[in-house]
Each structure stands twice: as structure tokens, then as C-alpha cells.
C-alpha positions in Angstrom: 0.0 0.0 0.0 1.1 3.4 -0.6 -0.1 6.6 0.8 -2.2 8.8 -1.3 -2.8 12.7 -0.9 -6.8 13.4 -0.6 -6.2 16.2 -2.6 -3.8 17.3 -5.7 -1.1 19.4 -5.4 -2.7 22.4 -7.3 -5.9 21.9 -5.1 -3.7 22.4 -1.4 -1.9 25.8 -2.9 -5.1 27.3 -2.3 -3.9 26.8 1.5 -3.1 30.0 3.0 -3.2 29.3 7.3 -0.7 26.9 8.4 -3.4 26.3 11.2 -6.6 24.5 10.7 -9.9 24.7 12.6 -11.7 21.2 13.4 -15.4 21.1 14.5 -16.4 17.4 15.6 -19.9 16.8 16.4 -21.9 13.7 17.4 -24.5 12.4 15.5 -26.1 10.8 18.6 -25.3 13.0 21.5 -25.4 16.2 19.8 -22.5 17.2 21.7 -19.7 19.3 19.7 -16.2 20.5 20.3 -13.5 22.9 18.1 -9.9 22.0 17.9 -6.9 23.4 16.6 -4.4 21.4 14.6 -0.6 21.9 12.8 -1.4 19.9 10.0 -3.5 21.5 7.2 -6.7 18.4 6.2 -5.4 19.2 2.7 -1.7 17.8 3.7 -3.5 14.5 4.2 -2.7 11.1 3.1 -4.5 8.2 3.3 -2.8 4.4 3.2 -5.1 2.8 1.9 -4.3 2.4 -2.0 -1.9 0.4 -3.8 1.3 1.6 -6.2 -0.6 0.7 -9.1 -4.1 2.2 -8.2 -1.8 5.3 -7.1 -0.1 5.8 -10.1 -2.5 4.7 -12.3 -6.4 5.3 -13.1 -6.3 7.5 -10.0 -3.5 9.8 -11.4 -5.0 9.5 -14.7 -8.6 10.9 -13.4 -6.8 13.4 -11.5 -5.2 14.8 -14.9 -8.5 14.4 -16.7 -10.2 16.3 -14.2 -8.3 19.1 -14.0 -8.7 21.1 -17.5 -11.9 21.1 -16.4 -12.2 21.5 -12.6 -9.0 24.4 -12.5 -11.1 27.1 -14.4 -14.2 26.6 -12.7 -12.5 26.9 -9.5 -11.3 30.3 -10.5 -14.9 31.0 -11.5 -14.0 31.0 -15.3 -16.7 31.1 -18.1 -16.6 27.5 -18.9 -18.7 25.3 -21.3 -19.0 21.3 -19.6 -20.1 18.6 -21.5 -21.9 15.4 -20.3 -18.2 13.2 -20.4 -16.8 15.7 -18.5 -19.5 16.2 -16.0 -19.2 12.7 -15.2 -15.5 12.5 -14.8 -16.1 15.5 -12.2 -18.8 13.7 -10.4 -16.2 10.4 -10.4 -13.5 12.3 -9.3 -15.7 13.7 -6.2 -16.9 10.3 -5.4 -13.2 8.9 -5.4 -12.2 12.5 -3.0 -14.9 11.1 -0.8 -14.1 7.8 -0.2 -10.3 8.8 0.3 -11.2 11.4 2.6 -13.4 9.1 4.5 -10.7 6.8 5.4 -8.6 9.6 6.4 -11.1 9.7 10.1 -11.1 6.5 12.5 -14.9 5.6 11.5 -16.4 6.2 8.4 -19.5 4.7 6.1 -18.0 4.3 3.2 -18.8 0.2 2.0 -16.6 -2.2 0.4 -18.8 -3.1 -2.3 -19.0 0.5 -3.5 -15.1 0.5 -3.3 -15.2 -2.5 -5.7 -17.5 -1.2 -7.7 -15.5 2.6 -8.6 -12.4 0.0 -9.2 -13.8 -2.5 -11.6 -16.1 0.2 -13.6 -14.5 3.5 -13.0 -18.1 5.4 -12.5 -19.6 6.0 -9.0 -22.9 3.1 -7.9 -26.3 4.6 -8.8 -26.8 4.6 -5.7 -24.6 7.6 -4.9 -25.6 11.8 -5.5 -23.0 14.3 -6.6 -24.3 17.8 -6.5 -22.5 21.1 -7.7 -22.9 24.4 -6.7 -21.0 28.0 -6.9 -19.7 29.4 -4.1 -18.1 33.0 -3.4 -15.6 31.5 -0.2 -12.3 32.2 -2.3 -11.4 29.1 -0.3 -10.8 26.0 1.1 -13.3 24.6 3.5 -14.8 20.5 3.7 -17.1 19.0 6.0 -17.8 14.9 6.5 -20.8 13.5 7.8 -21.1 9.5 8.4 -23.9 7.9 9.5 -25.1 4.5 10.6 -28.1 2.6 10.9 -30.5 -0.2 11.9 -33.5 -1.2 9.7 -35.8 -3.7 10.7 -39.1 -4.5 9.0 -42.3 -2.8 9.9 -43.6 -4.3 12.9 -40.4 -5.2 14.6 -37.6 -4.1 16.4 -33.7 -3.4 15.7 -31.7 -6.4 17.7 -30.1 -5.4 20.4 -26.4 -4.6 19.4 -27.0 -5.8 15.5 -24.7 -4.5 13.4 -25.8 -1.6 11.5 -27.5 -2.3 7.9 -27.9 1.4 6.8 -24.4 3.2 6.1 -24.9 7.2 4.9 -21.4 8.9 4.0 -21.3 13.0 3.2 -18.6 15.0 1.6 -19.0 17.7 1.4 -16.2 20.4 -0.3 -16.1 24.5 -1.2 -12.5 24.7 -3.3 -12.5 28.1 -4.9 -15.8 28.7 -6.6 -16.8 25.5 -6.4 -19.3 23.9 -4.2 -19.3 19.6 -3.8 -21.8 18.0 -2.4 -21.1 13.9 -2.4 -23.4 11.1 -0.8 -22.8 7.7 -0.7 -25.4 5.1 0.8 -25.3 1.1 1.0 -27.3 -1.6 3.0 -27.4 -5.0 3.8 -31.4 -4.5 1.8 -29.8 -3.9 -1.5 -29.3 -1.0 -3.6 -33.0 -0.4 -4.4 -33.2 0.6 -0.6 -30.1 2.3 -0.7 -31.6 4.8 -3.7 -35.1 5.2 -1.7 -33.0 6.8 1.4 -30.7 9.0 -1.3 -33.8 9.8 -3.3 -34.9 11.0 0.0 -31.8 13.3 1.0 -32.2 14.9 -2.7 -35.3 16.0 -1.9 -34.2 17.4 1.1 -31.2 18.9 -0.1 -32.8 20.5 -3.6 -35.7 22.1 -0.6 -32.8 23.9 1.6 -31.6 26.1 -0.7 -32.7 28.6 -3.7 -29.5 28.7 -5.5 -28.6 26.5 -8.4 -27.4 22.9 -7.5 -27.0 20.9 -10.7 -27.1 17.3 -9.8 -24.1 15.6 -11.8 -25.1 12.2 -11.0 -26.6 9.9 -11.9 -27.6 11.8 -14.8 -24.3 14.2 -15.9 -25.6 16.8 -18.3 -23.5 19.4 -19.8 -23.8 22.8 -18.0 -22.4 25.8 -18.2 -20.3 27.6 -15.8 -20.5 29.7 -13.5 -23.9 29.0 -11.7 -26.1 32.4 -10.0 -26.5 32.9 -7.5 -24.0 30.9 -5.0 -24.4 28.8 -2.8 -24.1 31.0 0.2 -22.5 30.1 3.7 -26.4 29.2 5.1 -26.5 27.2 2.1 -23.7 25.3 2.9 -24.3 24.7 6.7 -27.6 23.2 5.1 -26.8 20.7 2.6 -23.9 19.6 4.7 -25.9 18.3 7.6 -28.1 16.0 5.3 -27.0 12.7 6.4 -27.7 14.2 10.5 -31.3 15.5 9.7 -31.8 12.5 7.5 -30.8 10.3 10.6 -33.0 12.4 13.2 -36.0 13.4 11.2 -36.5 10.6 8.2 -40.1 9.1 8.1 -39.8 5.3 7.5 -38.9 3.8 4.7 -41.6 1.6 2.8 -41.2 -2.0 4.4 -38.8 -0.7 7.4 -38.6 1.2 10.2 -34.9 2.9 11.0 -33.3 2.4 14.9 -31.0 4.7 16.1 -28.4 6.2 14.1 -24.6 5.9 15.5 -22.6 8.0 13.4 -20.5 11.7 14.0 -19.5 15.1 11.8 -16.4 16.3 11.2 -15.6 19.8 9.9 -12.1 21.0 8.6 -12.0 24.7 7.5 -8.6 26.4 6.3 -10.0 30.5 6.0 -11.1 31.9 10.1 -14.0 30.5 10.8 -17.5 32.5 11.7 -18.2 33.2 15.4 
């Protein structure tokens, strides 16, 4: 295994603190606390890839990404077709998952690892949305999530292992505004698309700016988007998977237990009082 940086080199220069603010909040308890850290979240590297994945497909994305993600970050005019918009939306997937396994607990699933490997596009069962922002910089937040679901009628067993896994990234680089969520249960992937069916719902009602959903369906588009996602906005669509886990209504055919899960913000511009 070799280590892999979360993000590209020409993605960290926008790094201008050597100090990082951390929020951590629990999904459960509610309870929240801010660190400080020496080591910027963009510095990070994550062990958890091989030589050949490393220097392969993953470079390769990186380097197809780029001629398209660099202007838009800088808030060029920029015309994006369909093939493009789904490389973006592949490349956010792949920054989630890596940036996932960068925390001790995460939600991100094996099978959907497999499946970004062996067909290079993210499951249908994840959302990428996409968004303008006017933050100049970098800022990320990661929400995880997991559930019990138990058919109607019944209850969650008593320490089962959770069969509902909700993973959030969510990333403001430049002009540009990420929103990434991945979902997988033990029910299958047509339960796994009724829950993020449900978040996109949620998400499209929180906010009146434009947030072009790049999959599943990548259109072309063109950039930049009005009016930004502001920093309301934001605080919004990135506690999805927490309101999702406190508030859902039942699925069809289940009921959902308690959620264990937590939140974990990094910013790298002073954060708001």
C-alpha cells in the first residue's frame, strides 16, 4: 500500500493558514467541540491504496479532471459537457471515499469500493451535486452515519450491526461547491436509492440557488452557476445525512433504529463566530 494525498497538489496551494480549525460533532449525543491542529486536512494522506491504483487510473482521473475543474475553480466562463460532467462527479466520489478513510470511523462500503475499481463510475446509488460558491477558499465537512432497519412491525436487535451506512462529503475549493453522498445496506441498492432519493429532496428544498445534480444523470452545463451557494446554504446541505438520521419518516417496508454516526468539519479560511 502506498499513501495517497486526498487532494492534488494544485488543489492544497489554495492553503493559506498553516493552522486548521476542526469542528467534531456527534450524530447521537449532539455534543460538539472545536480543535486546533498543525497539519492543514489538505496535507492529508491516506494508506489505503496500492502503487498501481496510485499511479494509475487515479492519477489518470486526476489529470483528466483538472482542465476542467481548474477554471471553474477560479470561477471561469466555462462550457462542460456530459463526459466531463461525469468524470467531475467520479472524481468527487473517489475524494470522498479517500477522505473518508482519512477519520477512524467512516460509512463508506466495500462493495461501493469494488465497484468505482472495476467500472470506473460511482454506484447509482450515490448523488453528486454542484454548486458556486463565493468562499475564495478552502473549506470541507464529512458527515457518516449508521443505521438499523428492521421491517415494519419489529424491532432493531439489540447490538446488530448496523445495515444502513450514509457517508457525506461535502467540499467549497475556490468557486466551487461539492456535495457527495454515498449510501449502502445490507437491503440492496434499491433501498439504498429510496434513502438518497430521499436526501435529494431534502437537499434541492434547503436552498434557492442552483445545485446541478451531476449524477446519476451528468448533463452538460455551463459555468459559473447564480447565484452561489451562500454560507447558510452550505451549513444546510452539509448536515443532510444528521437531519436525514434524526428526522426521516420510515422507509416503505422498514422502520430505521437509532443512528450511530458523527460530523467532522475542517476549514482552512477563520471560521464565523
Amino acid at each position: 500500500m502506498t499513501k495517497e494525498h486526498v487532494f492534488r497538489n494544485a488543489y492544497r496551494r489554495l492553503h493559506t493558514d498553516e493552522v486548521t480549525n476542526y469542528r467534531h460533532k456527534n450524530l447521537m449525543s449532539g455534543d460538539a467541540r472545536n480543535l486546533r491542529g498543525k497539519t492543514p486536512f489538505e496535507e492529508t494522506q491516506v494508506k489505503r491504496v496500492c502503487a498501481q491504483c496510485n499511479n494509475g487510473w487515479m492519477n489518470d482521473l486526476e489529470v483528466a479532471t483538472e482542465p476542467t475543474l481548474w477554471p471553474m475553480v477560479h470561477g471561469k466562463q466555462t462550457l462542460v459537457d456530459a463526459g466531463s460532467a461525469q468524470l467531475l462527479a467520479l472524481w468527487a466520489v473517489k475524494t470522498c471515499m479517500m477522505r473518508a478513510f482519512a477519520d477512524p470511523h467512516h460509512a463508506v462500503q466495500q462493495s461501493d469500493l469494488k465497484h468505482v475499481f472495476a467500472n470506473r463510475r460511482p454506484p447509482d446509488h450515490w448523488r453528486v451535486f454542484l454548486g458556486r460558491t463565493s468562499s475564495n477558499g478552502l473549506a470541507e465537512n464529512t458527515w457518516w452515519s449508521q443505521s438499523l432497519l428492521s421491517e415494519t412491525g419489529t424491532k432493531p436487535k439489540l447490538g446488530a450491526e448496523p445495515n444502513l451506512h450514509l457517508q457525506q462529503h461535502n467540499l467549497m475549493i475556490g468557486d466551487v461547491f461539492l456535495s457527495t453522498i454515498g449510501c449502502a445496506s445490507t437491503y440492496g441498492t434499491s433501498t439504498a436509492k429510496v434513502v438518497v432519493d430521499l436526501m435529494t429532496s431534502e437537499i434541492q428544498s434547503t436552498t434557492t440557488s442552483q445545485l446541478l445534480m451531476l449524477w446519476p444523470q451528468p448533463q452538460q452545463f455551463t459555468w459559473p452557476f447564480e447565484p452561489p451557494v451562500p454560507a447558510a446554504g452550505f451549513a444546510m446541505v452539509g448536515s443532510a445525512v444528521e437531519r436525514f438520521a434524526r428526522e426521516s419518516p420510515p422507509l416503505p417496508g422498514a422502520s430505521l433504529g437509532r443512528p450511530v454516526g458523527g460530523f467532522l468539519s475542517h476549514f482552512v479560511f477563520p471560521a464565523e463566530d
